[in-house]
ChimeraX commands (.cxc) that place a marker at each C-alpha (Angstrom):
marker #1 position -2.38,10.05,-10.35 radius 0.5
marker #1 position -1.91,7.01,-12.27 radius 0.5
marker #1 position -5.38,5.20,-12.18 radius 0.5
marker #1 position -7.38,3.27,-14.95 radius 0.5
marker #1 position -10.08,5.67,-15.65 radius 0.5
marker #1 position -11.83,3.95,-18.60 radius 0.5
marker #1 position -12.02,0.17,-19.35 radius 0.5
marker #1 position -13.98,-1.39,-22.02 radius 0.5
marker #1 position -15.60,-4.22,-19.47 radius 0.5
marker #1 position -15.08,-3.09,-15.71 radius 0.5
marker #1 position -16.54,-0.12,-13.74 radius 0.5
marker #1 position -15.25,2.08,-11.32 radius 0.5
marker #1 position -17.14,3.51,-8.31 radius 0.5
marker #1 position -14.92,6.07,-6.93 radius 0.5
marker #1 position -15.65,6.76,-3.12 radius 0.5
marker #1 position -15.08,9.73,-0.87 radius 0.5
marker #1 position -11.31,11.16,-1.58 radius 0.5
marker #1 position -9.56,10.78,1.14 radius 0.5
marker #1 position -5.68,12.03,2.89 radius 0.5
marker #1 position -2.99,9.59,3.69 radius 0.5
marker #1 position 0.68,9.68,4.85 radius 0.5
marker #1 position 3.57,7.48,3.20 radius 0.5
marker #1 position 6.84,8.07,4.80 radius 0.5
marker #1 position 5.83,11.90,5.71 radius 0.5
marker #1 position 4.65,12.66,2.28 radius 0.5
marker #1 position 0.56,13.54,2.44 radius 0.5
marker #1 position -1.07,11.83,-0.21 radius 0.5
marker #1 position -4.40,11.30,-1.79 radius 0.5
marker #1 position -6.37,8.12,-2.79 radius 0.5
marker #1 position -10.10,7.30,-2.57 radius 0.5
marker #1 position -12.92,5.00,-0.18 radius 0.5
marker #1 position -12.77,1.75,-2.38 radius 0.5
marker #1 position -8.74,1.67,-2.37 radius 0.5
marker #1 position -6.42,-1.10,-1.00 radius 0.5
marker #1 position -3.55,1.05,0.27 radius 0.5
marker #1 position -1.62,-0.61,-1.91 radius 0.5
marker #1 position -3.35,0.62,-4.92 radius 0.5
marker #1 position -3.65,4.02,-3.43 radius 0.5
marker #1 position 0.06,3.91,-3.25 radius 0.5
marker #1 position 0.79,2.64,-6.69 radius 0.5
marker #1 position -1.99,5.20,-7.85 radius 0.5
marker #1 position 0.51,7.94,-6.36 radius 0.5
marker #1 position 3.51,6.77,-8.24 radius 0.5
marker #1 position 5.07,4.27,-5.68 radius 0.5
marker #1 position 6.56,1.43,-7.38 radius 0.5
marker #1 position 8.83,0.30,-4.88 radius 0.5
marker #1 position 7.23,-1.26,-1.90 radius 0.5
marker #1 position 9.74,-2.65,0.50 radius 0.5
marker #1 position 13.72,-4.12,-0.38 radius 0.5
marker #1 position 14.45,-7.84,-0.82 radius 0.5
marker #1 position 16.28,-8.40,2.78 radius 0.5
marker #1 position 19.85,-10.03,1.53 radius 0.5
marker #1 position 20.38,-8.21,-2.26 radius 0.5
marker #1 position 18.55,-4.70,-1.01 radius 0.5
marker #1 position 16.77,-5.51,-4.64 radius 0.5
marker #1 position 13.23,-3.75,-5.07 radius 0.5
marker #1 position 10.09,-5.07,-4.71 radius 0.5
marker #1 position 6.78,-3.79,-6.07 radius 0.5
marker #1 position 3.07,-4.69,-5.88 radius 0.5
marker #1 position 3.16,-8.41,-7.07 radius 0.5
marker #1 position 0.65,-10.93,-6.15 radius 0.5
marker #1 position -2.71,-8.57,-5.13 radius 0.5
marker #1 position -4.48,-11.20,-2.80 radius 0.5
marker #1 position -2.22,-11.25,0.09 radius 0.5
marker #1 position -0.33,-14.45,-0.27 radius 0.5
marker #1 position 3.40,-13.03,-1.23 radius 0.5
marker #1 position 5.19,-10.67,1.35 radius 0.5
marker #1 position 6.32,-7.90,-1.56 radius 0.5
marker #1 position 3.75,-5.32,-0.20 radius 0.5
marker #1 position 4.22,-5.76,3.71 radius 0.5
marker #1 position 4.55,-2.13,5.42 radius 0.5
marker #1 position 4.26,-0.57,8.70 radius 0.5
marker #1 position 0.64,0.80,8.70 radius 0.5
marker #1 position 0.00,3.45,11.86 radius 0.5
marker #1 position 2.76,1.35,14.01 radius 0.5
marker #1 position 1.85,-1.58,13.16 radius 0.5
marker #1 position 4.29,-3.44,11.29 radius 0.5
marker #1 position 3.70,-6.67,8.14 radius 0.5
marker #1 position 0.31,-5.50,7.08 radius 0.5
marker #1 position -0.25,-6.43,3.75 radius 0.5
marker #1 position -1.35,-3.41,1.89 radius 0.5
marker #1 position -2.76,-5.12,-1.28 radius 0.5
marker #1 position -5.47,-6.22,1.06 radius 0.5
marker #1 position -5.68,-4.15,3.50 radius 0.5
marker #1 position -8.51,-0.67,2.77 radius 0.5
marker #1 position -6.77,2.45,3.25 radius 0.5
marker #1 position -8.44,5.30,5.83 radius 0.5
marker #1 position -8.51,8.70,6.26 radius 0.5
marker #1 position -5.47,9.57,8.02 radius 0.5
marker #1 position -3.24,6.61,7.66 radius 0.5
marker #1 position 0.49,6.43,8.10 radius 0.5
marker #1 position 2.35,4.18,6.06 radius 0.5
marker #1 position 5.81,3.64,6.13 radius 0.5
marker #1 position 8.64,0.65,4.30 radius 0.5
marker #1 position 9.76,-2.14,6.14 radius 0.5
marker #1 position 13.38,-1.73,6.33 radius 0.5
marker #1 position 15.34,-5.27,6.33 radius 0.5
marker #1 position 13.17,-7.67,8.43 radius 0.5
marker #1 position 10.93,-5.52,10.34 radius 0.5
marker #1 position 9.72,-6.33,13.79 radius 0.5
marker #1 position 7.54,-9.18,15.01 radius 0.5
marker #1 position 3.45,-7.79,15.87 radius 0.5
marker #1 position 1.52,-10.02,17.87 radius 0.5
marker #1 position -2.27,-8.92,18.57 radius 0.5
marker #1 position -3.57,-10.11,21.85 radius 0.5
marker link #1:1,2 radius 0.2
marker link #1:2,3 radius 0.2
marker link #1:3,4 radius 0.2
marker link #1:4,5 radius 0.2
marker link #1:5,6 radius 0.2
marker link #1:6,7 radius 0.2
marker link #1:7,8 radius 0.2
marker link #1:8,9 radius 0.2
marker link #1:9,10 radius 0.2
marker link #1:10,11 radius 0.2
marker link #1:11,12 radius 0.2
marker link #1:12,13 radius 0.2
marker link #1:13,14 radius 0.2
marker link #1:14,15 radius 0.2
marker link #1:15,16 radius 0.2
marker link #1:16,17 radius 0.2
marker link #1:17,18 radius 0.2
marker link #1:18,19 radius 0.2
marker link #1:19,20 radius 0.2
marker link #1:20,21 radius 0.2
marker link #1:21,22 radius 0.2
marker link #1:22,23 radius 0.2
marker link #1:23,24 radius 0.2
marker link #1:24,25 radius 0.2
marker link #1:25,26 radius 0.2
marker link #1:26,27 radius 0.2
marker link #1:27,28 radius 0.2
marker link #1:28,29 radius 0.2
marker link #1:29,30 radius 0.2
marker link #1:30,31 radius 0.2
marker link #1:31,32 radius 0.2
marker link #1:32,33 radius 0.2
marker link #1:33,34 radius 0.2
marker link #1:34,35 radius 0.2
marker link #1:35,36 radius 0.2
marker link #1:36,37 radius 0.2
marker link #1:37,38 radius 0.2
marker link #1:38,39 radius 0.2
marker link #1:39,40 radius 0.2
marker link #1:40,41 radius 0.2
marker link #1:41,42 radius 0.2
marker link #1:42,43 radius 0.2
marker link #1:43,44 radius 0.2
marker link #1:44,45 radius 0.2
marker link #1:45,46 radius 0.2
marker link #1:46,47 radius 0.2
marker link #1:47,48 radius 0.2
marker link #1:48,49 radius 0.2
marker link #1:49,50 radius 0.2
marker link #1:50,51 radius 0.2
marker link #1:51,52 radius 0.2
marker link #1:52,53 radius 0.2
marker link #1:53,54 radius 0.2
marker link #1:54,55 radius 0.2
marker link #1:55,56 radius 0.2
marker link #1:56,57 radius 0.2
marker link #1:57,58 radius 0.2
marker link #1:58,59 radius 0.2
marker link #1:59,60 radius 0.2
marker link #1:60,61 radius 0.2
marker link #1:61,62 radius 0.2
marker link #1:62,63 radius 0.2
marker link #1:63,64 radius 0.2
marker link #1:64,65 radius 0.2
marker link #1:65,66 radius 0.2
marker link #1:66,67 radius 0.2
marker link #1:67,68 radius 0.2
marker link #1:68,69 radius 0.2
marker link #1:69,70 radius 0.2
marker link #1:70,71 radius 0.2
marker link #1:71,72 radius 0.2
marker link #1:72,73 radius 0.2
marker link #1:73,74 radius 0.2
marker link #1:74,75 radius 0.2
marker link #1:75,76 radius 0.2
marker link #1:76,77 radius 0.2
marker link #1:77,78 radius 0.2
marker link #1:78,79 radius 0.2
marker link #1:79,80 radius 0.2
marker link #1:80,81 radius 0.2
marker link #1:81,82 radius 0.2
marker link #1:82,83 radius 0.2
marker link #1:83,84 radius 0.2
marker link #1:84,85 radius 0.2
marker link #1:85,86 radius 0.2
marker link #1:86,87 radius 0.2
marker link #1:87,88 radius 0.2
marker link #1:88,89 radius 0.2
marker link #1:89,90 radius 0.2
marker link #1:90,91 radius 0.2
marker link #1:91,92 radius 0.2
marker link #1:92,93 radius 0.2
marker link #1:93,94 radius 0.2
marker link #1:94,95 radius 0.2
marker link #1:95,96 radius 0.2
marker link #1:96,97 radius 0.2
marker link #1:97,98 radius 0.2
marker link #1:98,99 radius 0.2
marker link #1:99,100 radius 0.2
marker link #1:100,101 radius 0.2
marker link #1:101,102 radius 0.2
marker link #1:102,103 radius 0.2
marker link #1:103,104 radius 0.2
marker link #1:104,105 radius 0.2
view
């Protein structure tokens, strides 16, 4: 895993380890995470594709204002995942080209 495990100012409480899916694949992150961390923590670097050049995006802004990190998270399509706490059990898949619309009654 690729994590930060010592930093001369910050902290890190590490909570329960816990078992997601991306795209199939089971992987592992921790109570705490963003899913997008978790993910980048697992050796993702390439979030979703830019939708005319197919050019790869990565985790970018980290507070949910830029659209590089929208996925389809259990079904649900555009969740940010740099903001977003990852569960037990997740599924988390790429957005391919413009995804689908998800309106929440």
């Amino acid at each position: 895993m690729k994590r930060i495990e010592n930093h001369p100012i910050l902290t890190f409480k590490r909570g329960k380890k816990i078992k997601f899916y991306f795209e199939g694949k089971e992987m592992w992150g921790y109570e705490g995470d963003t899913i997008a961390s978790a993910l980048v923590a697992n050796g993702v670097k390439v979030f979703r594709e830019s939708i005319k050049l197919h050019r790869p995006r990565g985790f970018y802004c980290a507070i949910g204002n830029c659209s590089s990190c929208l996925m389809t998270v259990d079904g649900v399509p555009n969740i940010r995942t740099c903001i977003t706490p990852l569960k037990e059990g997740m599924h988390i898949e790429r957005i391919k080209g413009k995804g689908a619309l998800h309106y929440e009654d």
